[in-house]
N, C-alpha and C positions, 0 to 999 in steps of 0.2 A: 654269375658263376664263380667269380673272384673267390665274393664273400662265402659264398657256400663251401667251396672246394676250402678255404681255410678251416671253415666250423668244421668240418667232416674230418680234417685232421688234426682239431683237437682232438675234439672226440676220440680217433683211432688210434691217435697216439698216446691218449691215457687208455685208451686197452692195449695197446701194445701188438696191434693187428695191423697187416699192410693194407695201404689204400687200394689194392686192386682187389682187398675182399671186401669191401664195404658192401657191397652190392648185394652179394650172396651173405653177406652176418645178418641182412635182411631176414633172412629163412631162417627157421626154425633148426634147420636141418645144419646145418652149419655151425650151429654150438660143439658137434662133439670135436671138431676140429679145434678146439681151446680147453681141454680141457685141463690147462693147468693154469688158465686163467681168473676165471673166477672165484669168489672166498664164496664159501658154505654159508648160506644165512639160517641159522635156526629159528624155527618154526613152531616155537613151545604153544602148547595149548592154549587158546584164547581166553582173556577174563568172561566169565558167565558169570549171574546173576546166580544165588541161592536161595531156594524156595524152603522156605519153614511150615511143614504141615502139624494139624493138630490131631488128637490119634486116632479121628475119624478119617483122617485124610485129606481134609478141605486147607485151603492155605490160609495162616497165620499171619505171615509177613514174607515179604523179601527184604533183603539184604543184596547190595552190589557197589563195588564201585564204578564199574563199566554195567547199565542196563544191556545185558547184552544177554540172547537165547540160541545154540548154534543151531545150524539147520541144514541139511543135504541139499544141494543142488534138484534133484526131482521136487522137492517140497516148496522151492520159490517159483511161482508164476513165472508160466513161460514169457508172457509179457513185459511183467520187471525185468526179466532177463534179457529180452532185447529190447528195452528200455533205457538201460545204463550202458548196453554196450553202444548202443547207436549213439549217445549223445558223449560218452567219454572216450572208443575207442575202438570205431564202428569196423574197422580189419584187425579186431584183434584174435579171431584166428586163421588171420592170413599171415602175419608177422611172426618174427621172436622176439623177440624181449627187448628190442628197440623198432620201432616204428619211424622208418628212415623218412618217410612224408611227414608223421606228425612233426620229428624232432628237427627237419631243415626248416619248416614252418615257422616251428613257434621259434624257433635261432634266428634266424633271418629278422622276425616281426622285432623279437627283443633287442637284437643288435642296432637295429633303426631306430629303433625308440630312447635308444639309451638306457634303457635297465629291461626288467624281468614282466613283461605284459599280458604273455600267454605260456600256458605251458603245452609242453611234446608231451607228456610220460604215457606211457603206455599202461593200458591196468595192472601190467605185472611189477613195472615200474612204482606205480601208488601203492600197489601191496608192500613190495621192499619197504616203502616210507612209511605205512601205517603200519603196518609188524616191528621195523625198530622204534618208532613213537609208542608203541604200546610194553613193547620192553624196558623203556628208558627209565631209571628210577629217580632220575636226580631233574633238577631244574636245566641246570647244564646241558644234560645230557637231549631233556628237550627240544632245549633250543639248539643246538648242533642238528636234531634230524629235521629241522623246518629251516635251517638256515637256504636263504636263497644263493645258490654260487656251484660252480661249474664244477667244481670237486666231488661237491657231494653228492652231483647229479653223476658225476661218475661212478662215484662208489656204488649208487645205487642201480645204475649199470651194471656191474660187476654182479651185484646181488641179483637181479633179474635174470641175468642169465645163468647160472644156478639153477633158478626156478625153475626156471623154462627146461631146462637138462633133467631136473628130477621128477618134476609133477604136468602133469597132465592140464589139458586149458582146461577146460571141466574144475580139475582139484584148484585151478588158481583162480577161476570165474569165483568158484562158489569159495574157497578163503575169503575170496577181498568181498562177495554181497554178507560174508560174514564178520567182519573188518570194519568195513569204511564208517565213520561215522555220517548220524543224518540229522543230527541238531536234537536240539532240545533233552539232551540225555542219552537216547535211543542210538545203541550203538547195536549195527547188525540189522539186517531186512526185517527178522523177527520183531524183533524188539518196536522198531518204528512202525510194521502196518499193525501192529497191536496200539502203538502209542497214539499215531494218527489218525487210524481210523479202525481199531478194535475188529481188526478181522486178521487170519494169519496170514503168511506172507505165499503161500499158495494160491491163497483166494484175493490176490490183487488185481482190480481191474484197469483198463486203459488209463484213466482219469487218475487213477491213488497211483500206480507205478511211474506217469509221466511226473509226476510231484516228488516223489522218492527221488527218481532220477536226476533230479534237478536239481535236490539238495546235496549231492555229493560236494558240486563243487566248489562249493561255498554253503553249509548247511546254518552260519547262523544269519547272513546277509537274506538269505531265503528263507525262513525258518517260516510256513504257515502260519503257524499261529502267533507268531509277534510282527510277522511285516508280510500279509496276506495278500498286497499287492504287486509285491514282487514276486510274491513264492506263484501269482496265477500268470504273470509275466516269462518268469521262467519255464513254468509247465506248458506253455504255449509254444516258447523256444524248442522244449524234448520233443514234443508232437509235431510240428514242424520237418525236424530231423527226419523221425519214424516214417514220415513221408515222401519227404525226400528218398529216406535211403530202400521206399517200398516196403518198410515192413509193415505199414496202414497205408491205405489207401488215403487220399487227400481229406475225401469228403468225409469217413471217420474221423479226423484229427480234427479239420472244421469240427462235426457235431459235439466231439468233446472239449473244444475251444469255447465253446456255446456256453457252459457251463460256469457254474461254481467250482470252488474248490470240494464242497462237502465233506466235510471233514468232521471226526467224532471222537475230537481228544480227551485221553484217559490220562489223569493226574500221575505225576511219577512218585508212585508208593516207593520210598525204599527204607528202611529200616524198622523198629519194631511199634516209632511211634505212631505210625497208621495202621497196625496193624490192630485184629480184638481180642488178643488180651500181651499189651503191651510190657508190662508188666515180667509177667511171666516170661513173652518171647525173651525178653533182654537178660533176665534171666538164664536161660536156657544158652545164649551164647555167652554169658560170663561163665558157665559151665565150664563150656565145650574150652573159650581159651584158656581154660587151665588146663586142656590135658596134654599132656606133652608128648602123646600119641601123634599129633597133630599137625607138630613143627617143631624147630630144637627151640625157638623163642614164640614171646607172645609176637612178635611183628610177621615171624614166617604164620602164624596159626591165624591170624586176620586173613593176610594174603589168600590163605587157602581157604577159608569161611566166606570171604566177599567175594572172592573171583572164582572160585573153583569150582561153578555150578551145583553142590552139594544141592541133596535132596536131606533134610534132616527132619527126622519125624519124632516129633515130642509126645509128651504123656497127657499134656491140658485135653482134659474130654470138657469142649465147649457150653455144655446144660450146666454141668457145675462152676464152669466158668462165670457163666451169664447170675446163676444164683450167689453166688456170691460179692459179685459185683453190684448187686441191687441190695442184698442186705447192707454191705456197708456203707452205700451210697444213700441208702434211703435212714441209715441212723449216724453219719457223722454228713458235716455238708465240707467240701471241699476248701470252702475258705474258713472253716471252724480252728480254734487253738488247738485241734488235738488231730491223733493220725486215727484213722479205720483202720484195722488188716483183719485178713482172713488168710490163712496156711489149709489145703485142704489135700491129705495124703493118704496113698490105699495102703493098709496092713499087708506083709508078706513080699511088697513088691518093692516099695520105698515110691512108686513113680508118684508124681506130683500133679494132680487132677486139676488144680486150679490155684494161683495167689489172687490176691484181690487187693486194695487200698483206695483210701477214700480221696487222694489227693493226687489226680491223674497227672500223665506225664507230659512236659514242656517245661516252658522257662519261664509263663508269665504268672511273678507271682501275686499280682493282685487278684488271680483267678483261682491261687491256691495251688497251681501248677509246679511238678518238681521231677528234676530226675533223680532220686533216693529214691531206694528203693526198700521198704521200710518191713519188707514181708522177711527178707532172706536173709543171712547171715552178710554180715558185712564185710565178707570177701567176694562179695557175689554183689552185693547194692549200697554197699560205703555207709551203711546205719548203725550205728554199732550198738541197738535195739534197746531194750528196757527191762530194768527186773522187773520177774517174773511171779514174785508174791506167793501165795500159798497152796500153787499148782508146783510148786517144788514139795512138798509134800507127801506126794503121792511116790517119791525117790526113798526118803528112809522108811515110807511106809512097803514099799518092794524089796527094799535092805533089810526090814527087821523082818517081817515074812518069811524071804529066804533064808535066814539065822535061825529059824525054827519058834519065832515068837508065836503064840497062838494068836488067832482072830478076837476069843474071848477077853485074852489077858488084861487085864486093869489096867492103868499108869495115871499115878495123880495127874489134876487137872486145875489146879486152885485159881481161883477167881483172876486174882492181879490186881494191881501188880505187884510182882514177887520178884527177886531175886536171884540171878541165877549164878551159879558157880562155873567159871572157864573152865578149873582142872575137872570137872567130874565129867568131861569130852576128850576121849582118846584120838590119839591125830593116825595118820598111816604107821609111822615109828613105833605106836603101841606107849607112846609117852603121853602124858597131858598135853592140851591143847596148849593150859598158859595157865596163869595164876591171876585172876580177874575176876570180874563180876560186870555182869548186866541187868538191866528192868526187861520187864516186860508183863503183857499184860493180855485178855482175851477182850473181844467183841459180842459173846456171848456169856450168859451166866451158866456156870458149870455149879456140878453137886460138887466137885471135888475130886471124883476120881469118874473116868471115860476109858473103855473098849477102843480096840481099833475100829469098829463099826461108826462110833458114834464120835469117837476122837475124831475122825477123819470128818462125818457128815456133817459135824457142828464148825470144823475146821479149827479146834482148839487151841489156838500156840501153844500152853503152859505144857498141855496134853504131846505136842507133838516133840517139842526142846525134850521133854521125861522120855519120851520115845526115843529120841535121838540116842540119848546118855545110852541107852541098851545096843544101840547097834555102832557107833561110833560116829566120828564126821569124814571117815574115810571110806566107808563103805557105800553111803550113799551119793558121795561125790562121786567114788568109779563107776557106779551102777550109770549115773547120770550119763558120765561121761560116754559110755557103752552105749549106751540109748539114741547117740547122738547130739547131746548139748555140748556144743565147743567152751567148754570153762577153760579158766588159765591154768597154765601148768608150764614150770621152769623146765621143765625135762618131758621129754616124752617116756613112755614106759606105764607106771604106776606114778608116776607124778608125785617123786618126793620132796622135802623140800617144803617151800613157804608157798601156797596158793592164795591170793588175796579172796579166793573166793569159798575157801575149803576152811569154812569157819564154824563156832559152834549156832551162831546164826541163819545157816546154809540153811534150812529146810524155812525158814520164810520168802525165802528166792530173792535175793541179793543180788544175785549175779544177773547181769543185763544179757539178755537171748532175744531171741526173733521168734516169729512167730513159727515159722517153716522150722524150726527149730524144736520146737513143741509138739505141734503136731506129729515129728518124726518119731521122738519118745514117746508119746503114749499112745500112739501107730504099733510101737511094740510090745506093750498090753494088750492090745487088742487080736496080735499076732502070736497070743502065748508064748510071748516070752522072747520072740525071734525077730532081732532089729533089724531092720533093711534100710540102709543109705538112700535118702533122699536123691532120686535121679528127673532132671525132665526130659531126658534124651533118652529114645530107644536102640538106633541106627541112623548113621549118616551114609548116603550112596553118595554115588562120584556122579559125574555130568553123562556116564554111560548107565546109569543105572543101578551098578555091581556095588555093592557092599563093600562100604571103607573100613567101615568099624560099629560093633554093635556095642551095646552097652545093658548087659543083662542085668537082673538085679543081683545084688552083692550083700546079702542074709548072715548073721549069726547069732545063734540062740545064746541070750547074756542074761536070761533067769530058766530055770526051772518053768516047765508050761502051768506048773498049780500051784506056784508062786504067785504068776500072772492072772490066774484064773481066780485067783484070793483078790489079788486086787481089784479086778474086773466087778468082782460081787461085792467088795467095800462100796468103790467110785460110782457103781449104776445107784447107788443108796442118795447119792447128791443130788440125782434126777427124778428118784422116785421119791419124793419125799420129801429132800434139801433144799437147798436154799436155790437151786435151779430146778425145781418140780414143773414152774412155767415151760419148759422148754421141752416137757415130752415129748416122742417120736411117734411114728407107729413101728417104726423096729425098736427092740431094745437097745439102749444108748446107757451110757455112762460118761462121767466128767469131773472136773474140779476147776472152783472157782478160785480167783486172785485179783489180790488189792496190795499194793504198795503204798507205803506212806511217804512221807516228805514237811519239809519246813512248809511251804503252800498250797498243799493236800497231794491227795494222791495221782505221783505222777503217772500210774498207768494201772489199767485194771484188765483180768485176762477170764477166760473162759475156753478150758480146753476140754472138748465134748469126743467121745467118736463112739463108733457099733464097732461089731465085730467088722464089718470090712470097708471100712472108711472112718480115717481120724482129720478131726479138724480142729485149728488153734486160732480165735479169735481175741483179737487186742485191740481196747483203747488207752491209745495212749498224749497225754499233753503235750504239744511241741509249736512254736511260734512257727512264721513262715519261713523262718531260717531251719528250722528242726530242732533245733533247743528247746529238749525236757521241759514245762512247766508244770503245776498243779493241774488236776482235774478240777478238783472241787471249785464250784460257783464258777465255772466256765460255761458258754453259751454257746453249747452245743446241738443242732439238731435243732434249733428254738427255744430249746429251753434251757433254762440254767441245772446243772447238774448238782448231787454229792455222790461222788462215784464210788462202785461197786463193782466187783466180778460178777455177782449176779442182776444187778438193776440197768447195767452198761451193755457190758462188754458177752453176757448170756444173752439176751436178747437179740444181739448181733447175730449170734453162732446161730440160734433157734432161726431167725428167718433163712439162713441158709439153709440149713438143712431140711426144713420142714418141707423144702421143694426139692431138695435133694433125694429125700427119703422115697419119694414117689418111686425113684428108679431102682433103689435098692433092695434086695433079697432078703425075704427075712431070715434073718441066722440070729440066734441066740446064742449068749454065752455058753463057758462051760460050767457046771457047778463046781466048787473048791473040792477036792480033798487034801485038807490039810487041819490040824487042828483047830478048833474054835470057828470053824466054818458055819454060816446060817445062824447064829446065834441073835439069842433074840434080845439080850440085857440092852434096856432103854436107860440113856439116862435124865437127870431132871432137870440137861439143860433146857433154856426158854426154849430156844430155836428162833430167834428172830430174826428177821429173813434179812439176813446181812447189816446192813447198816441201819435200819430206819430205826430212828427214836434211839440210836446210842449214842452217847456223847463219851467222846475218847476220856478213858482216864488216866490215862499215860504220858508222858513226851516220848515220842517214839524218837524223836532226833539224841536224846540223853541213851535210848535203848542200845542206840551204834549199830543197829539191825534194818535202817533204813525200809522197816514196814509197821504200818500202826497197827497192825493186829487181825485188821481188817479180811473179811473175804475178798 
């Protein structure tokens, strides 16, 4: 009685209570009598896991740092329920917030022993502990709430009785079965009869709650599934209890002793690489931590994405997921010199139906594995993508349109290579570009003089540079830029000033973009006219359900609609007819091909196809297994050795997507132009060779400074 009678007034001398109430601080009822004793512990919302839906509704991925799902006390088995209490704190609602038997117990054992062998704490006690442990942000801070030492058991005294004063046994039962961890990741009841054994934590029976149970108090020395002889050793310990304290009868606990563990563990999914379409998810949360809606920094906008329970519901419709994943999978191979992608965006909405890439995501790269992300702008997936070839084109061909150029209108086209003149290219200033000269040269043979019909079908450089000189190198940069392609620019505004990419070379596509990049611009073609920001998020809810923030789409018309409607009736000409005729639909489609050149062929080849309500950007392009640009040409590819094209590559891609795509799509037809030189029929007497085959360059395109050989 010595020893005890001392512990007891430690104890009551760090609360600062007399020894003749010890008895009665037993009761519950006897906290209000202190009520200027104990500090406030706050009780911030728990980390929850975030489910990522896709916008059929089905799950995506999770994301969490804590697996953890919260749940109402009616929702956990009454079983569990008196499961953990009988084996951690079988009167706990006969006590307050100290358990004067558990704690002269476990005092008593530990003072004989010489250090800390068993503990007292009461459940309201382990909550206080696992509520500042899950607040803690630092390492320090850590180890401070697991420190063993009679201080800190007081503090967290002090915080229990708080508890106990404000919340209900009920509200602190079901806090701590929403709290406690149970090993293996699985934080919270939920979380664990999902993880253990894939049923929810309502529907736990004797045998799964006695195992729960048991993991509290040590959940990795017990953990099932890594030391299953202790975890059935334990669980026999909990049933035992249960029996003891009558809440089973004996011979239940026997027949459940009988057993196995049975258990039906489910892998801990968490983030985007297990998820199907990984890609995209990661994606979709580089998004969202940009927006500063979200948190004043990226580290609060994590916080709130990983822990916040968030419901976020993306734009990926899964069929066009699956189809484009098998196109690019099934024409680049993962361990191949070159990257697959596929960008697949809906006109009028901007949402993002699908990305795709042929070198999935991990680390190992003998398998071709990588986290680049080679589809998105490289604020979003660290690629900083590939020019884009002569699918820039179709930019001064919507620049000179809107200037009032007819459809009909001529513009020399001569063979090459020829000559061109820097000053006869107006910059934004309304000054010459520069006083210079370049080569250049075409891929096909021209009469000399080509239409916008036939300029654009044959994809004529000499043809398009004549065109340029009409509308300027400023007009189809901003158009671009309008559209959605992030070019460089010193200044925001109109982007005066030197652009390294606002050159009189600009409409063979210079400038390195993404694919998602592409798609979004000629997304607003298809939208007559009306560009809408690439989004994959719709709405993110909180852990209650309720709408955090939506994200509707964000549209402005940046042509004329029968400006758009012009172009729409040039680019279906590529498909019906051009050098992508392969790749008809059964809806009407329109596109343009692209080939970049380089000192070791062409680093990357593109084909950007779409209908009226669906635009898609497919690119191959060369890059070691570090990601470093090489040539296409004579790479072994696919099995075969390649000389790459926009239409013999990088069109074939596109086509097997969408031919499975198209199944689901509406048929909508363009609209016809009214605008001058519309429908025009002037052929000219280029060959038409279907891109590359049987031309032999006859140019240095590296001498041209245009970093494209001419090529589709």
């Amino acid at each position: 009685m010595a020893i005890v009678s001392i512990v007891l007034g430690v104890v009551v001398s760090g609360l600062a209570i007399p020894f003749a109430g010890v008895l009665g601080f037993a009761a519950r009822s006897t906290a209000e009598a202190t009520d200027d004793l104990p500090l406030e512990l706050e009780t911030e919302s728990l980390p929850q896991k975030t489910t990522i839906l896709a916008s059929d509704g089905s799950v995506l991925a999770t994301v969490f740092d804590q697996n953890r799902v919260n749940v109402s006390l009616d929702k956990i088995s009454r079983t569990m329920v008196e499961a953990v209490v009988s084996i951690e704190d079988y009167r706990f609602y006969e006590h307050g917030a100290l358990d004067i038997k558990g704690t002269v117990r476990a005092l008593v054992t530990n003072l004989g022993s010489g250090g800390v062998v068993q503990g007292g704490s009461s459940i309201t006690q382990q909550l206080v502990k696992q509520t500042l442990f899950t607040a803690a942000r630092t390492k320090k801070e850590r180890a401070e709430v697991v420190d063993d030492t009679y201080a800190r058991k007081l503090k967290e005294l002090r915080y229990a009785i708080a508890l106990e004063k404000k919340y209900s046994k009920d509200w602190i039962l079901e806090r701590y079965l929403n709290t406690v961890y149970f090993g293996d990741g699985a934080y919270g009841i939920q979380a664990a009869a999902k993880h253990y054994f894939d049923v929810n934590a309502r529907n736990l029976n004797l045998n799964q709650s006695a195992i729960l149970a048991g993991l509290v108090q040590n959940p990795s020395a017990f953990d099932p599934t890594n030391n299953p002889a202790r975890a059935l050793e334990r669980r026999d310990v909990v049933l035992d209890r249960m029996a003891e304290l009558n809440v089973v009868t004996q011979e239940k606990a026997d027949a459940v002793k009988a057993r196995r563990l049975r258990l039906d563990p489910q892998p801990r999914e968490s983030g985007c690489i297990s998820g199907r379409a990984p890609f995209f998810c990661n994606y979709a949360l580089e998004y969202l931590m940009r927006d500063p809606a979200l948190g004043r920094n990226k580290d609060e906008r994590e916080r709130l994405i990983k822990s916040g329970g968030l419901t976020i519901r993306t734009t990926v419709d899964l069929d066009d997921q699956v189809a484009a994943d098998e196109a690019v999978r099934g024409n680049v191979l993962a361990t191949d010199q070159a990257i697959g992608a596929l960008a697949v965006v809906e006109p009028g909405t901007g949402q993002v139906k699908a990305i795709a890439q042929s070198r999935p995501m991990g680390a190992r790269k003998n398998l071709g594995e990588t986290y680049l992300n080679y589809v998105v702008p490289s604020q979003y997936g660290d690629s900083n993508g590939f020019q884009a070839g002569s699918t820039f084109k179709a930019f001064v061909l919507g620049a000179a349109i809107e200037r009032g150029v007819s459809l009909d209108q001529t513009f020399p086209a001569p063979n090459g290579p020829v000559t061109m003149q820097e000053e006869d290219y107006e910059n934004c200033d309304g000054e010459p570009y520069g006083y210079g000269e370049f080569p250049i040269g075409n891929s096909v043979t021209s009469s000399g003089v080509e239409n916008l019909y036939t300029g654009t079908r044959n994809s004529i450089n000499t043809f398009y540079l004549n065109l340029e000189k009409e509308t300027g190198i400023c007009e189809p940069f901003q158009l671009a830029k309008s559209m959605g392609v992030r070019l460089s620019c010193p200044t925001q505004g109109q982007c005066p000033g030197v652009s390294p990419e606002r050159v009189p070379f600009f409409t063979l596509g210079v400038a390195d973009v993404s694919p998602l990049e592409m798609a979004e611009a000629y997304a607003t073609f298809a939208a007559r006219g009306q560009h809408c920001e690439s989004r994959p998020v719709t709405s993110i809810e909180d852990a209650n359900g309720n709408v955090l923030k939506e994200y509707p789409a964000r549209c402005t018309q940046v042509m004329s609609e029968s400006t758009a409607d012009a172009v729409n009736d040039i680019l279906r000409g590529v498909i019906e007819g051009g050098f992508a005729s392969a790749q008809t639909l059964e809806v009407p489609a329109a596109g343009k091909t692209g080939t970049t050149g380089g000192a070791n062929g062409s680093p990357a080849v593109w084909f950007v196809g779409y209908t009226p309500t669906l635009a898609t950007a497919a690119m191959v392009a060369g890059a070691n297994e570090f990601g470093t640009p090489i040539g296409l040409d004579g790479q072994l590819i696919n099995g075969s050795f390649v000389t790459a094209s926009g239409s013999g590559l990088a069109a074939p891609m596109w086509g097997d997507a969408m031919k499975v795509i198209d199944d689901d799509l509406e048929f909508v037809d363009f609209e016809s132009p009214d605008v001058p030189g519309a429908g025009s029929t002037f052929v000219s007497s280029s060959s038409g060779f279907d891109d590359d085959d049987d031309f032999d360059e006859d140019f240095d395109d590296e001498d041209s400074g245009d970093g494209n050989d001419g090529r589709r």
